[in-house]
C-alpha positions in Angstrom: -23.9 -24.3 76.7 -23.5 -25.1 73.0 -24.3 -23.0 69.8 -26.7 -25.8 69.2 -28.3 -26.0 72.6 -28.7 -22.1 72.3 -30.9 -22.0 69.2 -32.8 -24.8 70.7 -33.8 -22.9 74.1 -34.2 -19.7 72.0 -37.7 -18.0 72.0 -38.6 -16.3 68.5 -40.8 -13.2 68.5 -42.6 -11.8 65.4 -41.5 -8.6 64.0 -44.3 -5.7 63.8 -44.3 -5.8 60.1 -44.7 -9.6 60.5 -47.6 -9.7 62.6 -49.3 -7.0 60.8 -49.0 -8.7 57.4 -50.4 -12.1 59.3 -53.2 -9.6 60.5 -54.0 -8.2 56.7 -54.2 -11.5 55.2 -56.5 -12.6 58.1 -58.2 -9.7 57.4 -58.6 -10.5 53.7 -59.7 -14.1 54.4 -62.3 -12.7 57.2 -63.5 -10.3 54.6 -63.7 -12.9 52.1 -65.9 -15.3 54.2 -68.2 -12.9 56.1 -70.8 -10.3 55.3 -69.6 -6.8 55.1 -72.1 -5.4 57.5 -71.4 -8.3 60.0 -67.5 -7.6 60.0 -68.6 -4.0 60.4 -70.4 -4.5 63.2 -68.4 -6.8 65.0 -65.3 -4.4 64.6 -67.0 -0.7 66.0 -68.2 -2.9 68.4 -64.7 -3.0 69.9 -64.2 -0.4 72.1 -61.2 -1.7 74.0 -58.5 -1.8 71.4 -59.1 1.1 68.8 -55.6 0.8 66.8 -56.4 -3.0 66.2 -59.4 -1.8 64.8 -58.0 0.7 62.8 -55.3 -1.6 61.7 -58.5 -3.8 60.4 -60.5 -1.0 58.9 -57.8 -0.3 56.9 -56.9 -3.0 55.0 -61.3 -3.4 54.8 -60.7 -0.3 52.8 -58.4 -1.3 50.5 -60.5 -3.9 49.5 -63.2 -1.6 49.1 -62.3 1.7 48.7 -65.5 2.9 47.3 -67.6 2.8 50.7 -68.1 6.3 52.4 -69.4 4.3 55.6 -66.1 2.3 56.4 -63.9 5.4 55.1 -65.8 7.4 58.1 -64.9 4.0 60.7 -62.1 4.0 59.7 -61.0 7.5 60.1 -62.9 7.9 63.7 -60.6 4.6 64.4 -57.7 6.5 63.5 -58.0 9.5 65.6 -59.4 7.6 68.8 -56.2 5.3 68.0 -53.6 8.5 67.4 -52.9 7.8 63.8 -53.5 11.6 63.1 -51.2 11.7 59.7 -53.3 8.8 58.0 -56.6 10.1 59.2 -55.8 13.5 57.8 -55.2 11.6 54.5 -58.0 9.8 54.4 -60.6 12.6 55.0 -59.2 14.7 52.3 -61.2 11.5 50.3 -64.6 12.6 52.4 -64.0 16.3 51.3 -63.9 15.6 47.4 -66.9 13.9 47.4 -69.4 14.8 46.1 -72.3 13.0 48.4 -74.0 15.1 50.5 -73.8 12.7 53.9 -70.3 12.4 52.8 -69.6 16.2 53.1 -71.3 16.1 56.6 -69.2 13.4 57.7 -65.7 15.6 56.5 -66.7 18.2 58.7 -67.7 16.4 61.8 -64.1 14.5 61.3 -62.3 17.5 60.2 -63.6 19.3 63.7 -62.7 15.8 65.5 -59.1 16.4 64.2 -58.9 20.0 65.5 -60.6 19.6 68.7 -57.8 16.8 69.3 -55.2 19.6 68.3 -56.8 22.1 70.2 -56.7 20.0 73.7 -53.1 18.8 73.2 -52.1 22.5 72.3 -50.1 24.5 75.5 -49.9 27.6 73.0 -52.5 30.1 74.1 -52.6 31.6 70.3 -51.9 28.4 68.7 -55.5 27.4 70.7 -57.2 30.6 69.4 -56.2 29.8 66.0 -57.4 26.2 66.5 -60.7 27.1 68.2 -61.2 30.0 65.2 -60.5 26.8 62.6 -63.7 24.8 64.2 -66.1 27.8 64.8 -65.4 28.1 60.9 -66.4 24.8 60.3 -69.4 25.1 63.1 -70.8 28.3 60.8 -70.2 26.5 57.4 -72.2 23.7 58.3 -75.0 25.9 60.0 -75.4 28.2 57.0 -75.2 25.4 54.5 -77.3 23.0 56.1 -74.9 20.5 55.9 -76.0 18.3 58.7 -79.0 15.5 59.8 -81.1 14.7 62.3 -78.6 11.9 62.8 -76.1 14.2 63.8 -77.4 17.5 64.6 -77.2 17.3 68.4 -73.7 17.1 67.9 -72.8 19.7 66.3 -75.3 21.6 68.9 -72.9 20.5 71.9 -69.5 21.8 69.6 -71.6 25.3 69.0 -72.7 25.7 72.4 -69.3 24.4 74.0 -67.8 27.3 71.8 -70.1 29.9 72.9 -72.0 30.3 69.0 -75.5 29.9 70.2 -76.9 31.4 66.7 -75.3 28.1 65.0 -76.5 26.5 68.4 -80.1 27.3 67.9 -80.0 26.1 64.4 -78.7 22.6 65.2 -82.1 22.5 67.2 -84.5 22.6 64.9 -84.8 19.2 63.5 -85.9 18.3 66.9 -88.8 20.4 67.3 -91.2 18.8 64.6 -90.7 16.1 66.8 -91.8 17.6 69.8 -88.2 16.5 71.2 -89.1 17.7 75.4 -85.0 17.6 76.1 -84.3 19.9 72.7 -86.6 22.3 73.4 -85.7 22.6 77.4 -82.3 23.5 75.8 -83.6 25.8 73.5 -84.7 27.5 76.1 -81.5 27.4 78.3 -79.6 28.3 75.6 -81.7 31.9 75.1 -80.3 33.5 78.6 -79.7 36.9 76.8 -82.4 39.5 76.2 -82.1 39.0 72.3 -83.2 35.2 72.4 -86.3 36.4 74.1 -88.9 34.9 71.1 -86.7 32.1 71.0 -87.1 31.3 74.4 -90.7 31.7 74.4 -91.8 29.9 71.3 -89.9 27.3 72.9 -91.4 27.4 76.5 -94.9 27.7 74.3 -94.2 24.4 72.4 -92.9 22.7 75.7 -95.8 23.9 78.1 -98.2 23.0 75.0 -97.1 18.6 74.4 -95.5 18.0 78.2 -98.4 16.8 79.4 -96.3 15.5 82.4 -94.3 18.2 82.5 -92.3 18.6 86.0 -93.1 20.4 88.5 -89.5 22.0 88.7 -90.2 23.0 84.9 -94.0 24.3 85.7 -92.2 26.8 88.1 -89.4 27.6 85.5 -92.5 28.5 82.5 -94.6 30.7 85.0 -91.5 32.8 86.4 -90.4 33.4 82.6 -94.2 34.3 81.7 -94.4 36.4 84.5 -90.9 38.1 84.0 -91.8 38.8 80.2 -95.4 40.0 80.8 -96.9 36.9 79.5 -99.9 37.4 82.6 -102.5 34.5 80.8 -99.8 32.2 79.9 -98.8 32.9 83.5 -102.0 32.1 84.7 -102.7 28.8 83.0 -98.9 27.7 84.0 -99.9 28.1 87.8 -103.1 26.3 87.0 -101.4 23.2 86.6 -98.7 24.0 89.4 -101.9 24.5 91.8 -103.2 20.8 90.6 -99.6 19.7 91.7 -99.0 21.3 94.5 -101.4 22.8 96.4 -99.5 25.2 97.8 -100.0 27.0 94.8 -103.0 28.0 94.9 -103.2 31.0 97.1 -100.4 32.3 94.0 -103.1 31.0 91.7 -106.0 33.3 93.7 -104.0 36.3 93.3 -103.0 36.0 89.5 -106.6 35.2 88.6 -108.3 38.4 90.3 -104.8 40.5 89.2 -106.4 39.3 85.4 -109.9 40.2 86.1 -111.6 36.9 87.0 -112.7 37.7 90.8 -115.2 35.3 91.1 -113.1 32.4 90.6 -110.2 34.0 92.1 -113.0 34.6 95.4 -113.8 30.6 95.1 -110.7 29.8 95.5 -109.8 31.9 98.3 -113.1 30.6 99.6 -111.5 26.7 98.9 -108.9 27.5 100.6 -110.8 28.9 103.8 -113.0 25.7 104.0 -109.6 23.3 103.9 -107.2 25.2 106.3 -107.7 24.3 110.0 -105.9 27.3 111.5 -108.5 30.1 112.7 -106.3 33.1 111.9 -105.5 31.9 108.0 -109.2 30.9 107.8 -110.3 34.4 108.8 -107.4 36.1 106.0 -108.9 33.8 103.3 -112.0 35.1 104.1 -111.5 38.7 104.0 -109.4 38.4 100.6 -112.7 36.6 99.0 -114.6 39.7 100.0 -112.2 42.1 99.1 -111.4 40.5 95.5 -115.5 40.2 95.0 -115.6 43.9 96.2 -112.5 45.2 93.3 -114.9 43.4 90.9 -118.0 45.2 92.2 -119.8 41.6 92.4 -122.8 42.7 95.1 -124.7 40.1 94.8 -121.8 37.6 95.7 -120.3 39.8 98.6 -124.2 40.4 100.5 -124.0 36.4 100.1 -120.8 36.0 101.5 -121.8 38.4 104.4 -125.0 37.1 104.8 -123.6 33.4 105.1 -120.7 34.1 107.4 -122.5 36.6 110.2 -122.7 34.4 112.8 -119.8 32.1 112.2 -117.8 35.4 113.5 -120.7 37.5 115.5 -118.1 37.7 118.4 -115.2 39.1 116.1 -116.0 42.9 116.7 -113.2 43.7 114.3 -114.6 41.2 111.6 -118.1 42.8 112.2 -117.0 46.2 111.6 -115.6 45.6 108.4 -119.0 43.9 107.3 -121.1 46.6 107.8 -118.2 48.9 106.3 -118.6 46.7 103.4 -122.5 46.3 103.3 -122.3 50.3 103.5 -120.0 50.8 100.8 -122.2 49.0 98.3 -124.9 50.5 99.6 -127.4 48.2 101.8 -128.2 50.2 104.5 -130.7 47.8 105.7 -127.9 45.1 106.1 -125.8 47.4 107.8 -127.9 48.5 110.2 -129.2 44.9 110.9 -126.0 43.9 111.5 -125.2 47.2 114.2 -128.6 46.0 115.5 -127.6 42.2 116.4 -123.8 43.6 117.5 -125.8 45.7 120.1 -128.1 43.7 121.7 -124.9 41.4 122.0 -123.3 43.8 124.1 -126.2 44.0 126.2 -126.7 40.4 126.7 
């Protein structure tokens, strides 16, 4: 084959440096032509390919240096694309200025950097120094209120992922003025030591308080923390709602309301309870905790009435019938006792 023939069948290919200076004058033309936020946009919309984007970003920001918002693409670009040395260049820009969102953004960038240091690291000290690096950065932002709404939970998942739950707890509070369900269910996951006590229940207060469809799961969670922390009428008014779903709660409910001194409606309930339940034996046990709660609240009136209504349903029950007229004795109506030892005679003759 000839020299000539050669050239002819010869396939050229673009040097890098020639396709990325076709790429910045594209660039320049497509920043010429189109909005700013519309190429913005249409550029952190690409997920696929993050070092065209940075590529992209860049030469954006040379033709506008001035804007914090594509600095911060274009950074987050960078790392996501490995370009660590120019990102580290460009955030010392975010760091001198004096903007208050631009601050916030140098430190979430500046932790970006280290955590992608920290995880490519295989030096067990060099990771201690690089861990001790962020939780600086964590407390700095935490004590100088350096962050927004817009970014708080953020910097709540790097306290909490390195074990700072002070700087944690902090990163939470813009969420409870809006009565945020999620924040304050972490708030009170994150308070599992004995310290975060009041944390955890101001929390579980707030949360019990505006979940109005709060889950069942959760109901149990609030009345096992109330009832750990001797929280008895929070306690109370939790299984309330537990018994309304579930009502399998509400023999738990019985007990809590006469172990707080309300034994008549802790007695009705038992008393509800008797009148749904189909199985003799639990019927009978219902029965005899009504009595006995009316009796610890020295209710008279109620217990003759419970006595008096019941008799005959269990006349045959000689153990049952014993324990009435132990009862009608023990709050003294002798005549009702000895009524009742009349009618359980006369039955054994018969």
């Amino acid at each position: 084959m000839s020299r000539s023939d050669a050239n002819r069948n010869r396939v050229d290919f673009a040097s890098y440096r020639e396709i990325v200076s076709i790429f910045i004058i594209f660039a320049a033309i497509l920043y010429s032509i189109y909005p700013k936020d519309m190429q913005k946009k249409q550029v952190l919309a690409e997920k696929s390919n993050y070092a065209l984007s940075a590529v992209y970003l860049e030469n954006m920001l040379r033709l506008d240096p001035e804007n914090l918002d594509l600095l911060f693409a274009t950074v987050k670009a960078d790392i996501e694309s490995g370009h660590m040395r120019l990102a580290n260049k460009l955030i010392e820009i975010l760091k001198d200025s004096k903007d208050a969102k631009a601050q916030e953004k140098y430190y979430l960038l500046k932790y970006k950097l280290l955590d992608v240091d920290r995880k490519k690291s295989k030096d067990e000290n060099m990771t201690k120094e690089i861990e001790s690096k962020m939780i600086d950065i964590i407390h700095k932002v935490s004590k100088e209120n350096l962050f927004d709404k817009k970014y708080a939970m953020t910097w709540y998942k790097n306290a909490k992922r390195l074990s700072q739950k002070e700087d944690a707890f902090k990163f939470l509070e813009p969420f409870y003025g809006r009565n945020d369900n999620n924040a304050l269910k972490r708030c009170i996951e994150l308070a599992d030591e004995e310290k975060y006590v009041d944390k955890k229940l101001r929390c579980l207060d707030r949360l019990v308080s505006i979940d109005t469809n709060i889950s069942k799961e959760w109901l149990v969670s609030a009345y096992t923390m109330y009832s750990e922390y001797g929280e008895d009428k929070k306690a109370l008014n939790v299984m309330k709602r537990l018994a309304q779903v579930d009502s399998n709660y509400s023999i738990e409910l019985a007990r809590l309301q006469r172990a707080v001194g309300d034994y008549k409606t802790s007695s009705d309930l038992y008393m509800s309870l008797y009148r749904s339940s189909r199985d003799k034996k639990v019927k009978k046990e219902y029965l005899i905790k009504a009595i006995e709660t009316l009796q610890e609240g020295d209710l008279k009136r109620d217990i003759v009435s419970l006595l008096d209504k019941y008799q005959e349903s269990y006349i045959d029950d000689d153990e049952l019938m014993m324990k009435f007229i132990k009862i009608y004795l023990a709050i003294e109506e002798l005549p009702k006792a000895k009524e009742l030892s009349l009618k359980l005679l006369e039955r054994e003759k018969q």
